[in-house]
C-alpha positions in Angstrom: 84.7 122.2 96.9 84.4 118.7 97.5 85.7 115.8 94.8 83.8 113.2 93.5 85.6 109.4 93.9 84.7 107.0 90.9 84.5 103.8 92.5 83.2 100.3 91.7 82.5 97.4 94.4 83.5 95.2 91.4 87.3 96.7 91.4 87.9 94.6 95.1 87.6 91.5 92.7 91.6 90.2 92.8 90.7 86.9 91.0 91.7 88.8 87.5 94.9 88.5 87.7 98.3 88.0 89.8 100.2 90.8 89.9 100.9 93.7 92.4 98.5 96.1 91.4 95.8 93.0 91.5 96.9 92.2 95.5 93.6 92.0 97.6 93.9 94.7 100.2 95.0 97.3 97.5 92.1 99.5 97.3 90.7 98.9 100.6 93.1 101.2 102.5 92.0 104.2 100.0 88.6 103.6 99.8 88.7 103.2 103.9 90.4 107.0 104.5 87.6 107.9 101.4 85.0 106.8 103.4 85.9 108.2 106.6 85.8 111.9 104.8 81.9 112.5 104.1 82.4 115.9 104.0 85.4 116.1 101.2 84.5 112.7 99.2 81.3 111.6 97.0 81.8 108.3 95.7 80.2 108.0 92.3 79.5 104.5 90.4 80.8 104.1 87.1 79.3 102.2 84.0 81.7 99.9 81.8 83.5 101.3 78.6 81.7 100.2 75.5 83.5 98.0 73.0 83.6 101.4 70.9 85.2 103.3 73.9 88.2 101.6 73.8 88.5 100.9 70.2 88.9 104.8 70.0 92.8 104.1 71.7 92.8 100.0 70.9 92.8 97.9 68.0 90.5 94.7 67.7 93.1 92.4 68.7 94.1 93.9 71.6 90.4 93.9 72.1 89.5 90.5 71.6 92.9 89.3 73.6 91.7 90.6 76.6 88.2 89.3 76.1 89.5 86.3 76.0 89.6 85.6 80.0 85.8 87.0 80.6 86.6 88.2 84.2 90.0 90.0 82.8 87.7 92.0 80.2 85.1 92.8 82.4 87.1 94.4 85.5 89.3 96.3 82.4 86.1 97.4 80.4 84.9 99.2 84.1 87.9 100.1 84.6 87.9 102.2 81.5 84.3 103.0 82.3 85.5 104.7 85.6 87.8 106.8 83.7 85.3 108.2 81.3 83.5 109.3 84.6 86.4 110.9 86.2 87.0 112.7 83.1 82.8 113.6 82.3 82.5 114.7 85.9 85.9 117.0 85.7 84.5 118.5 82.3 81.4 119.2 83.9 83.0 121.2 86.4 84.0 119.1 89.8 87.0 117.4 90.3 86.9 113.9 90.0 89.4 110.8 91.3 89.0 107.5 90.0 90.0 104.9 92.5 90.1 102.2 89.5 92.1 98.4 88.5 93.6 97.5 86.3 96.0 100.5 85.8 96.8 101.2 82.4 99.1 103.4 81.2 101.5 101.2 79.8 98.5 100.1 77.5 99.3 100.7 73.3 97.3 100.8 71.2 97.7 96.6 70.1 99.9 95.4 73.1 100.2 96.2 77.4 102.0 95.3 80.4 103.0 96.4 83.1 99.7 95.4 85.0 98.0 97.1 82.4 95.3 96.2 79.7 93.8 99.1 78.5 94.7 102.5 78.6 92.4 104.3 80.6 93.7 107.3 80.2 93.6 107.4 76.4 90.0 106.1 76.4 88.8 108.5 78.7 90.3 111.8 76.7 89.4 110.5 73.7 85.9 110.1 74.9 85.7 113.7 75.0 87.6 114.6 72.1 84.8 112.5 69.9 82.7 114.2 71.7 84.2 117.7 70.6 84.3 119.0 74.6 88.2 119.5 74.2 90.6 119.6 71.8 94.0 119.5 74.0 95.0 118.1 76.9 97.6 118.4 79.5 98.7 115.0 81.0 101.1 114.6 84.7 102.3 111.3 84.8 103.9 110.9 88.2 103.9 107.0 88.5 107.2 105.7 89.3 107.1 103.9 85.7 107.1 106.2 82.2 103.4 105.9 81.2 104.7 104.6 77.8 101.4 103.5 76.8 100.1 107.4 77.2 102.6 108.9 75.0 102.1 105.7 72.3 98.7 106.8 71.9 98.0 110.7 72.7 101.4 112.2 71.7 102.3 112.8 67.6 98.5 112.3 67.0 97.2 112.4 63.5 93.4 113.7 64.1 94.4 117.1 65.4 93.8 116.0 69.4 97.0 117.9 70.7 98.3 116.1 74.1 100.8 117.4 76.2 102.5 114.7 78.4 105.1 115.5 81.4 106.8 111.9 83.1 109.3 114.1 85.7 112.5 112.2 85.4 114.4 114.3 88.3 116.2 112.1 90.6 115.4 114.0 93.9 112.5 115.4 95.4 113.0 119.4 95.4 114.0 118.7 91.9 111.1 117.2 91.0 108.7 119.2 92.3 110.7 122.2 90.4 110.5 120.7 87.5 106.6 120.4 87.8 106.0 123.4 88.4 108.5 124.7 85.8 105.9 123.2 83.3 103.3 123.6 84.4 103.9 127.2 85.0 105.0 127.8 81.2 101.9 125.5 79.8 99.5 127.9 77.8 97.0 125.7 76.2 94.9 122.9 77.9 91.4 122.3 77.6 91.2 119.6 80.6 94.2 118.7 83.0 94.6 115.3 84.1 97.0 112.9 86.1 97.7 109.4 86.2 98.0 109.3 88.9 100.7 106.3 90.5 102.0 106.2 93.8 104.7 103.8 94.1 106.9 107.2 93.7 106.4 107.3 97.5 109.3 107.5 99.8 107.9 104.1 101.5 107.3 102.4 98.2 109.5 101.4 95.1 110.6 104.6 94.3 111.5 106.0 97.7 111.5 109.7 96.4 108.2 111.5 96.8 106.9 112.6 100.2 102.8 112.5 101.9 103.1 116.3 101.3 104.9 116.3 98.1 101.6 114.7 96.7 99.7 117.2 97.8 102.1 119.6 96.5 101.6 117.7 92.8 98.1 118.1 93.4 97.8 121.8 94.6 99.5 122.5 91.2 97.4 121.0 89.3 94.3 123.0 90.9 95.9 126.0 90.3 97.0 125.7 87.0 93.5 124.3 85.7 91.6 127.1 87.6 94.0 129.7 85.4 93.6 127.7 82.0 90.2 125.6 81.8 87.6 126.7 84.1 89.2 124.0 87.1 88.5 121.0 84.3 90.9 118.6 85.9 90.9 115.0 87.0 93.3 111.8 88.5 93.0 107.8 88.0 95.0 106.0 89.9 97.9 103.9 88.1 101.0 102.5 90.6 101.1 102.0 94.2 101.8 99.1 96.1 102.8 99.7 99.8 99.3 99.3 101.4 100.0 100.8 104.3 100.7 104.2 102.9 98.9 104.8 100.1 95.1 105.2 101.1 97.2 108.6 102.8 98.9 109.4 99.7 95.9 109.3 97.6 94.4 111.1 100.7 97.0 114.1 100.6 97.5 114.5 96.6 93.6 115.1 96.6 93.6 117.7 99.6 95.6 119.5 97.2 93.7 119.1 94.2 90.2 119.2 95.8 
């Protein structure tokens, strides 16, 4: 099976803000191991989010803040957008990546940081869940930072959307990966599988834990336990990762595993 990369020329643009995950040169190393792969990729172009998109996991004024710089708004809004793809295309039945900037999930609901405007994550599964596709979700967060924003909005929810959030917090890499599967292993009740997916984890980037083949690892878990609980409904978009030199071949491995 191949997977389908959800990519936008637009999310090159660097001029939206100064920060790590903004760094020209970022994306190009992923999208240049993507493009080498014919066979195993399919890059898909995403649409932006609507204003009512994000206003499913935002209120107004964290709305109209980040409308406030045009350029900000726009790059987060397809951002978003590239989300909802990932996560339309992995409900439809093919595993999706979304190769997207900003990151965002240390978005709330009415404030972010962290590089993060809005919460792509949350947009994306509640996208579906107004919908009525899904009704629970399972969510690996392996980013080197708690995905704060994710569990602000998804967890304790009110409207009967059930989201089940794992942030590993082992200290070394057997561990980890134990503790992964451990969960994932007992998890009984998922109607789509996703991952924000950060990798500044890596053992060559701020973390210094996780290894090329312990992402595919993450991601060969994540296949497998999908294909036993929701038909294979499963998807990634891409939150940390700042050594450029590694990490178009860390996003490379984690999706040989969940391809």
């Amino acid at each position: 099976m191949s997977i389908h990369i959800i990519f936008h020329e637009q999310y090159y643009n660097s001029d939206y803000a100064d920060d790590p995950a903004a760094l020209p040169g970022r994306l190009e190393g992923i999208m240049a191991v993507i493009k080498s792969k014919p066979d195993m990729y399919h890059i898909k172009k995403p649409e932006p989010a609507s204003d009512t998109d994000i206003l499913r996991a935002h209120g107004k004024g964290q709305l109209n803040i980040i409308k406030f710089n045009r350029l900000r708004y726009e790059l987060a809004a397809l951002a978003a957008g590239g989300a909802i793809k990932a996560a339309q295309t992995a409900y439809k039945g093919t595993p999706s990546f979304a190769v997207i900037r900003p990151p965002g999930h240390h978005a709330s609901a009415d404030s972010c940081w962290g590089f993060c405007d809005f919460n792509n994550m949350a947009i994306s599964l509640l996208k579906l869940y107004s919908e009525e596709k899904i009704q629970t979700a399972f969510i690996l967060d392996f980013d080197f930072h708690t995905g704060d924003g994710n569990i602000n909005i998804l967890e304790n929810r009110k409207d009967g959307f059930m989201v089940t959030i794992l942030n590993p917090g082992s200290v070394d890499r057997i561990n980890y990966l134990r503790e992964v599967e451990s969960v994932m292993d007992n998890l009984t009740d998922a109607d789509i599988l996703a991952a924000s997916a950060g990798f500044d984890h890596g053992i060559e980037d701020w973390g210094g834990l996780l290894s090329t083949e312990d992402y595919r690892e993450l991601g060969r878990m994540m296949k497998q336990t999908a294909e036993r609980l929701c038909q294979g409904r499963r998807f990634a978009i891409l939150e940390g990762g700042y050594n450029h030199a590694v990490l178009g071949r860390n996003v490379n491995s984690f999706c040989e595993g969940f391809e």
